[in-house]
TIPAMI-270842 format. One line per 8 residues: for each residue x, y, z of N, C-alpha, C. Coordinates in steps of 0.02 Angstrom, whole numbers, plus 50000, padded with zeros to 5 digits. Each point is the difference from the previous one (the first is absolute). Layout:
X Y Z X Y Z X Y Z  ...
//
This chain:
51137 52527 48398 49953 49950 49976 49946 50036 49961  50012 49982 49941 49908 50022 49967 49962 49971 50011  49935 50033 49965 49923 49997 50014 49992 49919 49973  50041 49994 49956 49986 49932 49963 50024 49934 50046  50044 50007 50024 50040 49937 50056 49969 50017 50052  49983 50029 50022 49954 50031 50077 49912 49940 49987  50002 50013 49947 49935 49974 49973 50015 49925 49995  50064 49991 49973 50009 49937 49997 50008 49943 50059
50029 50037 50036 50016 49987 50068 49945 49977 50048  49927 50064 50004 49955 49971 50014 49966 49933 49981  49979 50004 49924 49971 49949 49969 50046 49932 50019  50074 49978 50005 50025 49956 50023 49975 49995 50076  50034 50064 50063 49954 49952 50039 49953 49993 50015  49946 50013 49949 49917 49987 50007 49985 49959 49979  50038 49941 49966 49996 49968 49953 50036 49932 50076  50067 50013 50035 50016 49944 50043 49959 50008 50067
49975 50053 50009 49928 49988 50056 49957 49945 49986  49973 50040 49929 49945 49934 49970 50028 49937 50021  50029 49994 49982 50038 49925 49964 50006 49985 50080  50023 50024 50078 50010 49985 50041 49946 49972 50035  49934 50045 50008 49945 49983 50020 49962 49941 49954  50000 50010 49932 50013 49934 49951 49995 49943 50066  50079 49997 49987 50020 49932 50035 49970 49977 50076  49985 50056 50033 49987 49980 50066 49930 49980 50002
49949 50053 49957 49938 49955 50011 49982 49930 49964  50064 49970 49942 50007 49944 49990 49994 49952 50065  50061 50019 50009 50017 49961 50077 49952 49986 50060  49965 50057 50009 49959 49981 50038 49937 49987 49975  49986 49985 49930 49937 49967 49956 50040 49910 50003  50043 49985 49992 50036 49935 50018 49992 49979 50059  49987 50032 50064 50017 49974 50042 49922 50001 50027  49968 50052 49997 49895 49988 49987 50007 49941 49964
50020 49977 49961 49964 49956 49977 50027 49944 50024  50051 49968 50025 50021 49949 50045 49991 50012 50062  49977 50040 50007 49974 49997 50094 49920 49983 49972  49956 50035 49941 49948 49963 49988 49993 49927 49973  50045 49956 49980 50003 49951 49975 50016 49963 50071  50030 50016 50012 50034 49959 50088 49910 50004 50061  49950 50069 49993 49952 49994 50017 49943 49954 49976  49997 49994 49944 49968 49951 49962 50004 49915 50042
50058 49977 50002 50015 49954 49994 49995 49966 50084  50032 50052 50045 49994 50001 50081 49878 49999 50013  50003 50029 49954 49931 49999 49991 49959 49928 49992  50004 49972 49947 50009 49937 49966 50005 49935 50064  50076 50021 50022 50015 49945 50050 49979 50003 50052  49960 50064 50014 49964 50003 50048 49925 49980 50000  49965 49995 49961 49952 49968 49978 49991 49933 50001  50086 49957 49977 49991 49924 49992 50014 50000 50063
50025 50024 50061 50007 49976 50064 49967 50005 50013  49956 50066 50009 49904 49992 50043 49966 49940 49987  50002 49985 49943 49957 49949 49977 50021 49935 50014  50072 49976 49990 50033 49934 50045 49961 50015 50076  50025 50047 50036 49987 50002 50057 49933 49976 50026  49930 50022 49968 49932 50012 49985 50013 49910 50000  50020 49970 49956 49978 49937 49967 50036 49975 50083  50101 49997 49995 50004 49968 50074 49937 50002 50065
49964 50061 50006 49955 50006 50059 49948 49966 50006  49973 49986 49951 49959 49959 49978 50010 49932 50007  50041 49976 49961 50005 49950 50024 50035 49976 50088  50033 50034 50024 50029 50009 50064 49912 49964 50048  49969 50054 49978 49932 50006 50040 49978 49935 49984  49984 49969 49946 49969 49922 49978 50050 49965 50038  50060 49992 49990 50040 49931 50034 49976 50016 50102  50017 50073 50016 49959 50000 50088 49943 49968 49991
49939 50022 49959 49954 49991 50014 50008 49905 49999  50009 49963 49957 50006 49954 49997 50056 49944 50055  50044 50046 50031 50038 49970 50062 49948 50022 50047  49971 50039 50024 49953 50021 50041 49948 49929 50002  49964 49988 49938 49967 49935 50009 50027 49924 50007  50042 50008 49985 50054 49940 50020 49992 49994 50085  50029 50071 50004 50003 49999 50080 49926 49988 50050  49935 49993 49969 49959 50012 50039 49972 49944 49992
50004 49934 49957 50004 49929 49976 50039 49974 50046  50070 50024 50018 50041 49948 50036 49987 50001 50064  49961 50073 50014 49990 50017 50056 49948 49968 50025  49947 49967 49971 49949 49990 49998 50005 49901 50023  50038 49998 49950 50041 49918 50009 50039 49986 50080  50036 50039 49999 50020 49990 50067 49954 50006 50048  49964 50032 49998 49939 50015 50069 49958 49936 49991  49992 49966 49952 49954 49929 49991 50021 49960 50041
//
């Protein structure tokens, strides 16, 4: 083998390393970014549930509070 194909030889596989690592930190720049897009969104829906929830409790608490006085009217009626 000469100096020249010896040389060549390197530069090819220095050349399919690149190209290997290339691809892999593709791959895992694809997959950062759909595990960040998938975080976004679990984010998001987590936000509109707190806030349903927040609003259900709320109102939860008004309709007791308001059976609560129901109950202390009827209660009140019957003892008459």
């Amino acid at each position: 083998m000469t100096e020249g194909d010896f040389t060549q030889v390197k530069y090819w596989f220095d050349l399919a390393i690149k190209a290997i690592i290339g691809v892999v930190v593709s791959l895992i720049g694809l997959d950062y970014r759909a595990v960040k897009t998938d975080l976004v969104e679990l984010e998001t829906a987590k936000y509109h549930m707190t806030t349903e929830v927040e609003i259900l409790k709320n109102e939860l608490g008004h309709i007791k509070r308001s059976l609560d006085k129901i109950d202390d009217k009827l209660g009140k009626a019957i003892n008459r």
